[in-house]
N, C-alpha and C positions, 0 to 999 in steps of 0.2 A: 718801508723800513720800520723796525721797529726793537723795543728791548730785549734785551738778552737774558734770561736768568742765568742767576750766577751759578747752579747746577749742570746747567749747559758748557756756559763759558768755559768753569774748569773741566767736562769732559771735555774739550776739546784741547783747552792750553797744557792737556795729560797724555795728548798723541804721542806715544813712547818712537816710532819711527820718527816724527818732526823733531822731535829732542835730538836723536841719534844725528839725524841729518844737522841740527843745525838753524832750525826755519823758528823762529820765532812770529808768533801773533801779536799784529799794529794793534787791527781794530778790529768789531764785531759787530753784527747789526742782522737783524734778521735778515737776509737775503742779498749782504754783505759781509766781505772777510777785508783786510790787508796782513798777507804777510811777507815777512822778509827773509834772506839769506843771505852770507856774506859767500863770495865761490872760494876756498881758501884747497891748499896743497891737495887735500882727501880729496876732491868732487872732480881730480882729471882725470882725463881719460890715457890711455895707452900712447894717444897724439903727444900730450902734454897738455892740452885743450880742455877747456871745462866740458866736462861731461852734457849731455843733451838729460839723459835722467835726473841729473840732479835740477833741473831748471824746468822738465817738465816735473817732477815732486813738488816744487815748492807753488805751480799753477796749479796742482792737484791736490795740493794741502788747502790754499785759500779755495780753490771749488768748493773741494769737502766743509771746510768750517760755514762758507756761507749759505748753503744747501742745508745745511743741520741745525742753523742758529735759532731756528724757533724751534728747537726740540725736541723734533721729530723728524725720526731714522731716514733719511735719505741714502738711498741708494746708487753709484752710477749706471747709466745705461749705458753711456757710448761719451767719447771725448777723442778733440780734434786739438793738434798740437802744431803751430806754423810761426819755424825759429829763421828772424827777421836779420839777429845781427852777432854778430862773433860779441863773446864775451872775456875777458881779462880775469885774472887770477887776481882778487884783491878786490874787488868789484862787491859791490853789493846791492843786491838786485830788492827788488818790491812787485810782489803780485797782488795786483785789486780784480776781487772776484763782484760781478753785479747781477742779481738774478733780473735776466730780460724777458724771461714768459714766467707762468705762471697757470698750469693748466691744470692745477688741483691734484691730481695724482702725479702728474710729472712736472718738469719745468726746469729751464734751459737755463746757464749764467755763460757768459764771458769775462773771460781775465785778462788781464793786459798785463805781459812783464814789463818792467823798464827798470832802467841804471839811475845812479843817484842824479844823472842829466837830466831825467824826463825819457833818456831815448827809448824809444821802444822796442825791445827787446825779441817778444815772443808776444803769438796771440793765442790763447785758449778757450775753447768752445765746448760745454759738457751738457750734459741731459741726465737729469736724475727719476728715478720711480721713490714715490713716496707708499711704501704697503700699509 
């Protein structure tokens, strides 16, 4: 882990889609993120059900920031998304993104969703290329 410049920081708390959605930034750390979302009226689906996109965004918004916190362009390659538990309207969710490899040009994080319980939510698994 490590600092964050504050040039970095705010390209990312500038993510005009995260604004739109909703997902504000906890924390930041090089090769960590936490962000949040509340699921409110906008993010159902057709069900009446919180949408699965809006809850894989906000696992893909914390990949992105923590992937990028040392300041250099990260890319995705591939990400895996496995939703654990029904979510509620009103809810408000937390993704902690953690980089678990680290293979120089690429490297891999997991996210873990969870509700203000702790429960856990959803699991996300990404792979970035660093050019």
């Amino acid at each position: 882990m490590g600092d964050v410049s504050a040039q970095t920081r705010d390209r990312i708390e500038s993510d005009r889609f995260c604004e739109r959605m909703g997902i504000d930034l906890l924390a930041l750390e090089a090769g960590h993120a936490e962000m949040a979302l509340t699921i409110d009226e906008s993010l159902l689906n057709f069900h009446g059900t919180p949408h699965g996109g809006a809850i894989y965004s906000l696992a893909d918004a914390a990949f992105a920031a923590a992937s990028n916190a040392r300041g250099e362009t990260a890319v995705a390659l591939e990400t895996n998304m496995s939703y654990l538990e029904a979510v509620e309207t009103g809810e408000r969710l937390t993704a902690t993104a953690e980089e678990t490899h680290d293979g120089g040009r690429t490297a891999q994080y997991e996210v873990a969703v969870t509700n203000d319980d702790g429960d856990l939510i959803a699991t996300f698994r990404g792979r970035v290329y660093r050019p």
